[in-house]
N, C-alpha and C positions, 0 to 999 in steps of 0.2 A: 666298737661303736664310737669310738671317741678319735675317729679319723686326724682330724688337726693336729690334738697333743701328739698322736701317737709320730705322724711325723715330724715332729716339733722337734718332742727329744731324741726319738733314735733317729732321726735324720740329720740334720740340723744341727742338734743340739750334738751330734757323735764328729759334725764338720766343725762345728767351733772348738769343741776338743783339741782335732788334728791343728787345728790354725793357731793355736794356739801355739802347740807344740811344738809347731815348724819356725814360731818367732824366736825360738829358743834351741833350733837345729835339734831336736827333741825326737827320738822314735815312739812311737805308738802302737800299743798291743790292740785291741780293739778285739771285743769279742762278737759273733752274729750267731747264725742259726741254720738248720736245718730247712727253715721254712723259707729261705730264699728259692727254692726247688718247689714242683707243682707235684709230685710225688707218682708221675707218671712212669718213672724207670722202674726196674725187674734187676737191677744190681746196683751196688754200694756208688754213693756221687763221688765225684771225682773235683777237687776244685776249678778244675775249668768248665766243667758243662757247662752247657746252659742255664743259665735262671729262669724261673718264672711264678713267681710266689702268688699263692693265689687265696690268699687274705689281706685285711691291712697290714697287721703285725709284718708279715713275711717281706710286705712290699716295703712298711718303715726302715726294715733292717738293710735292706739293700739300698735302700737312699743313703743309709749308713754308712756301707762300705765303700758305696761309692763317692759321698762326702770325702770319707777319709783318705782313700787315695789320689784325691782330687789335691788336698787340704793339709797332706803331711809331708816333710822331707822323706820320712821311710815309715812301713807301717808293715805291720803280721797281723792280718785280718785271720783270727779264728773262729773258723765254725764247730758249733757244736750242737748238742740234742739231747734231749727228753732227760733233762736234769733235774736230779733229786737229791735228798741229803738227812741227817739226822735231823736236822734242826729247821726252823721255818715251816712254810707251806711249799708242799711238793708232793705228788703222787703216793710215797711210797708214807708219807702221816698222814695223808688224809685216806689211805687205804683202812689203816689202823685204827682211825677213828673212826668211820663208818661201820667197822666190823666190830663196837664194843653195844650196839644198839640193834645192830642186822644178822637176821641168820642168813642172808643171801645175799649177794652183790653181782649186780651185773656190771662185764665189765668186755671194752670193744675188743675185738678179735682178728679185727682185717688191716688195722694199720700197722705198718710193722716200721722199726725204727732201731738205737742202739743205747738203750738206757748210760745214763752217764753220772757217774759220781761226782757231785761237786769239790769234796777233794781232791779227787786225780785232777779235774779241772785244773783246779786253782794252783796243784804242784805244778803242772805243766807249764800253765802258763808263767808260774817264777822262771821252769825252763827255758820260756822263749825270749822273755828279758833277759835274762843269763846272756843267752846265747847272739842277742839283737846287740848288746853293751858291746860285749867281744869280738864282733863282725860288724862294721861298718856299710858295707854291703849287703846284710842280708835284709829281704822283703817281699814277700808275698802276701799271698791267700791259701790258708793250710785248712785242715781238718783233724779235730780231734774229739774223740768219743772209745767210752770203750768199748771194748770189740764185740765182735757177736749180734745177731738179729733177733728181735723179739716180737712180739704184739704187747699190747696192754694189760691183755688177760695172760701171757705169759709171766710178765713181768709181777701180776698179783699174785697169782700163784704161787710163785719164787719169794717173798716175801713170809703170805704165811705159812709154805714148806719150812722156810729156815724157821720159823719159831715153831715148829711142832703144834701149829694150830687144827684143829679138826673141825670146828666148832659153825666158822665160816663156810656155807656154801659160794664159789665162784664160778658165776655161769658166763660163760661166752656170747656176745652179742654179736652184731653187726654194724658199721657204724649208722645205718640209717635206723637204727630203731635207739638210738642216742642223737639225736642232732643237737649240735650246739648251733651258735653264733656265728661264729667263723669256722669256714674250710678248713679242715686239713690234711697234709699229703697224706696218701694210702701208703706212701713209701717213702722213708726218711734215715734210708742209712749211710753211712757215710764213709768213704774208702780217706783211714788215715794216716797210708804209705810217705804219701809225698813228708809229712809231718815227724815219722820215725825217718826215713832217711835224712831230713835238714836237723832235726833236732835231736837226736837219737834217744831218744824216748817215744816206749811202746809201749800203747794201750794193753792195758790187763782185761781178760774177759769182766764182761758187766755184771755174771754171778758171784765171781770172787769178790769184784766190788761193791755189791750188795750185801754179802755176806758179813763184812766188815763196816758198813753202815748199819746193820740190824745190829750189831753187836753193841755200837757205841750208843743205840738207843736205850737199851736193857739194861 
């Protein structure tokens, strides 16, 4: 809703970053999103496809990327997706809190994507500064998430599985009988090859990484 800001900061605001960084011969990690894609594909994106984001967020983020490789001497634009974490606001607490008031949650069924721990995240990305300091050459647009395809109502499910819940009903929707505000893709998963072979670091399944999220919640 708030179209201006949104391209302010991740557009704009991700290009003065980079320009910054380039007065200072500086590399730049730059993180983005799943949602640069319209969610039309049947298999994992690859970072060259095509773009075509079909919200604002999706479209801020690409002005993003594209600020930044405009705007940096070298830059590792990563994309990632449907991030969550012990702590903060993220899918997998606010699953949690809904279920201490609901015998039932509806939850969508038809978008499918690669849940992502924001730990793995954030080790990786030390990885690719690591690996950006020690190679002077290196720069792309990578992908990383972990592995594995889910839906929404997969991913709840998986959640109150690990804690031995019973108590919660999760029922499977559709996403038209949930509409939000903004679009988004049916299909957001992500092929993150290119990212283990430059980086050599490989995404662990999104259940293990869940598993060990639920854990440091309890």
């Amino acid at each position: 809703s708030n179209v201006a800001e949104a391209m302010s900061v991740n557009g704009a605001g991700a290009g003065n970053i980079a320009q910054a960084a380039a007065k200072h011969d500086a590399a730049v990690v730059h993180i983005s999103t799943d949602y640069v894609f319209d969610g039309s594909a049947h298999k994992p994106y690859k970072p060259g496809n095509a773009v075509a984001p079909i919200n604002t967020y999706g479209e801020s983020k690409l002005a993003g990327e594209i600020a930044v490789r405009d705007e940096a001497v070298r830059s590792a634009i990563i994309r990632t997706s449907w991030i969550y974490s012990h702590d903060g606001q993220n899918f997998v607490r606010t699953m949690l809190r809904l279920a201490k008031d609901r015998s039932e949650l509806k939850v969508v069924n038809d978008q499918y994507g690669s849940p992502t721990s924001a730990s793995d995240l954030a080790d990786a990305l030390l990885g690719v500064a690591a690996a950006m300091y020690a190679n002077a050459r290196l720069s792309g647009t990578f992908h990383f998430s972990n592995s594995g395809t889910a839906t929404w109502y997969d991913l709840a499910c998986a959640i109150f599985d690990s804690q031995g819940s019973t108590s919660t009903r999760i029922i499977p929707i559709e996403s038209s009988e949930f509409p939000t505000q903004a679009r988004r893709p049916r299909w957001s998963v992500l092929d993150a090859t290119s990212f283990t072979e430059t980086f050599g670091i490989t995404p662990r399944p999104w259940k293990d990484a869940l598993s060990e999220t639920m854990r440091r919640l309890t």
